[in-house]
N, C-alpha and C positions, 0 to 999 in steps of 0.2 A: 546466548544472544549477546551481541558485541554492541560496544559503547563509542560511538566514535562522533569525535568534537573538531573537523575539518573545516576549511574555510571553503574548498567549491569541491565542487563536483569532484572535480578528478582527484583531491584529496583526501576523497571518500572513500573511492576503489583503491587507490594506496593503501590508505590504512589498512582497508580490509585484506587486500592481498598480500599486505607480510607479514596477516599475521594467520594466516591459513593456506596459504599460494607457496610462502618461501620469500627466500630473499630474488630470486632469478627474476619470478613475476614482477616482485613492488618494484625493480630497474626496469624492466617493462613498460609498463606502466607511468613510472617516472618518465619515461623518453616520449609514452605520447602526452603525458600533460607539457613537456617540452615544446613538444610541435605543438600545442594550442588544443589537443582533443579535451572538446568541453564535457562531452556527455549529453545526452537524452533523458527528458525524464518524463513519465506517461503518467498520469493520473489513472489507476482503472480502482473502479468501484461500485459494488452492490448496495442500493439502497430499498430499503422497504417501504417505510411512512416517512421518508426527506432526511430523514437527521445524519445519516451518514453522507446524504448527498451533497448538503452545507460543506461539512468538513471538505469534500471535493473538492468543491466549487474553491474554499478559501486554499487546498492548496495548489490546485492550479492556477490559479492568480500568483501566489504569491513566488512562485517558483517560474511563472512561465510553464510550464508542463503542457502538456497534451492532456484532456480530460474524454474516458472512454467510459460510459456506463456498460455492464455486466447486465444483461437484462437476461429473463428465460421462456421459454416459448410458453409455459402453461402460466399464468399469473396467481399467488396465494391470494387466499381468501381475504378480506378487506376486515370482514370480522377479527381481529387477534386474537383470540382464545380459538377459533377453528384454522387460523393461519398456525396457530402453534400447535396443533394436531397434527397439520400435515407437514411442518417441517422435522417435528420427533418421528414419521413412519419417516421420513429420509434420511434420517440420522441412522436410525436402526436398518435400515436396507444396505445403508453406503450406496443412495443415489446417485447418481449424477445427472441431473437435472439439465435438459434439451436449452443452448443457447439460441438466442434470434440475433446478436449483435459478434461478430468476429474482428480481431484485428488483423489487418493483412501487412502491416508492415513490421512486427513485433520485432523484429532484430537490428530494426532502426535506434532501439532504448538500452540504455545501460542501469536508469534506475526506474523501477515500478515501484511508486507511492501504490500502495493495495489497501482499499474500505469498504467496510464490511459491518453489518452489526454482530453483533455476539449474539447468535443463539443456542441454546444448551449446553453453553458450557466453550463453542469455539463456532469460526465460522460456518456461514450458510453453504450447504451441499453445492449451492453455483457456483461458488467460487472454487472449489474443487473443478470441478468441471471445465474453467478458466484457466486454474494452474495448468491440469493436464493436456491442454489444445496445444501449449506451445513450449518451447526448449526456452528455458533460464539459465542454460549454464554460462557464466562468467557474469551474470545482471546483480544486482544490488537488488534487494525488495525489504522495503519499510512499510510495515503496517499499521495502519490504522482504524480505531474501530469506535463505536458508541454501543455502548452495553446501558445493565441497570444495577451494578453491583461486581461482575463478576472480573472488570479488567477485562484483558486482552483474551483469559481464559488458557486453553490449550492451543488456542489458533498459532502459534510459533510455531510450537513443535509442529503442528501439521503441517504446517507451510515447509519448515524445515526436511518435512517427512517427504511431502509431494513433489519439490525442487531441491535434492541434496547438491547439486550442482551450484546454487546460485549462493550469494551471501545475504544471510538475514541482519538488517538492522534494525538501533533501537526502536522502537514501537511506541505507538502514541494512544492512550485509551480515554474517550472522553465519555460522560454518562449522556445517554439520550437527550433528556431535558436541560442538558446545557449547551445543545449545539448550536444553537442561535446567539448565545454569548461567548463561543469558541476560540473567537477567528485570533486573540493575543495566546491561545495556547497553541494554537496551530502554527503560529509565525515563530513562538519560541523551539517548538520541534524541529522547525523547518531550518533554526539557525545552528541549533546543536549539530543537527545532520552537515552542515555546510551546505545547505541548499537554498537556504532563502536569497532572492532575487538581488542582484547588487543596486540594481537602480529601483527599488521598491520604495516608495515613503510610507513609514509605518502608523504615523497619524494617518496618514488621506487613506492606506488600504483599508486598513482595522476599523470598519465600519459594522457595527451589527443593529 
C-alpha cells in the first residue's frame, strides 16, 4: 500500500503512476494536470448501525465528492449477534450479496473514497459485490473503515485482489465509537491524500 502526500487531485494519480505505470504514464498524466484535469472523486460506502456513514458524510463535504450509499436488497438483522451469524455464513460461502442501489456513471470518477466497517477480519460481502459491478482500471481507491480493534484488517489486499487494475491508497481506520468525534481525522486523511477541499474552513467544517 502506497504513501502518498500530494497537494490536489491530479498530484495523487502522478505520484501513483510513476511509481507503478512508469515514467511514459506520470508525463501523461503530468500533461493533463496541465490542461487543468482536476479529477472526480465519489464517496461510496456501506454502512450498517451510521458509523461508517458519518465518516461519509464528513468526507464528502470535505472533498466536495459525490456521496453514493452501497445498500443490499435483503437487509441484516437489527439484532448484532444474529447480524454477525449471517455475515460469517457469507464470508464462508464468498457471497455476493444482491445490490438495490447502482452507479451509472462510474467512469465519470478517478478517485473512489470506499467505507465500510470491518467485519471478520475485512470488508462486508457488499462491497465485494460493488467492486465487481464495475471496471477501476486507472481509478485511485482509498479506503476507509470503522472497525473495533482490528484496523483496516485484510480489506487492502482484497480490494487490491478484486481491482488489480486500479491503485490502492493509504487507508484511514477509525474505531466505531469514535465516529461521531472523527471528522479532524477525516480532514487530516483527506489532506495527506491531497484531497481536502481548497476553499474548505476547517473551524466552520469540523463540527461534531
Amino acid at each position: 500500500m502506497k504513501k502518498i502526500i500530494p497537494v490536489t487531485i491530479c498530484f495523487l494519480i502522478a505520484s501513483l503512476s510513476l511509481s507503478s505505470c512508469g515514467k511514459e504514464k506520470a508525463e501523461d498524466t503530468a500533461r493533463q494536470q496541465a490542461e487543468g484535469d482536476t479529477g472526480k472523486v465519489l464517496v461510496a460506502f456501506f454502512s450498517y448501525g451510521g458509523n461508517t456513514r458519518k465518516l461519509a458524510e464528513n468526507a464528502a463535504r470535505y472533498t466536495g465528492g459525490d456521496l453514493f450509499r452501497i445498500e443490499t436488497e435483503k437487509s441484516y438483522a437489527e439484532d448484532y449477534d444474529t447480524c454477525l451469524e449471517e455475515t460469517a455464513r457469507e464470508m464462508e460461502q464468498n457471497a455476493r450479496p444482491a445490490l438495490t442501489t447502482h452507479m451509472e456513471n462510474m467512469e465519470e470518477y478517478d478517485v473512489v473514497l470506499l467505507g465500510f466497517p470491518i467485519w471478520w477480519g475485512s470488508m462486508p460481502m457488499a462491497v465485494n459485490t460493488f467492486l465487481e459491478e464495475y471496471d477501476f482500471e486507472g481509478k485511485i481507491i482509498a479506503p476507509f473503515c470503522t472497525h473495533g480493534g482490528s484496523g483496516l484488517g485484510s480489506s487492502v489486499t482484497d480490494i487490491e485482489k478484486l481491482c488489480p487494475d486500479a491503485e490502492t491508497a493509504d487507508g484511514l481506520a477509525v474505531y466505531g465509537s469514535r465516529a461521531d468525534q472523527a471528522g479532524e481525522q477525516v480532514a487530516e486523511w483527506l489532506e495527506k491524500l491531497g484531497l481536502y477541499g481548497e476553499n474548505q474552513d476547517r473551524e466552520e467544517e469540523i463540527q461534531e
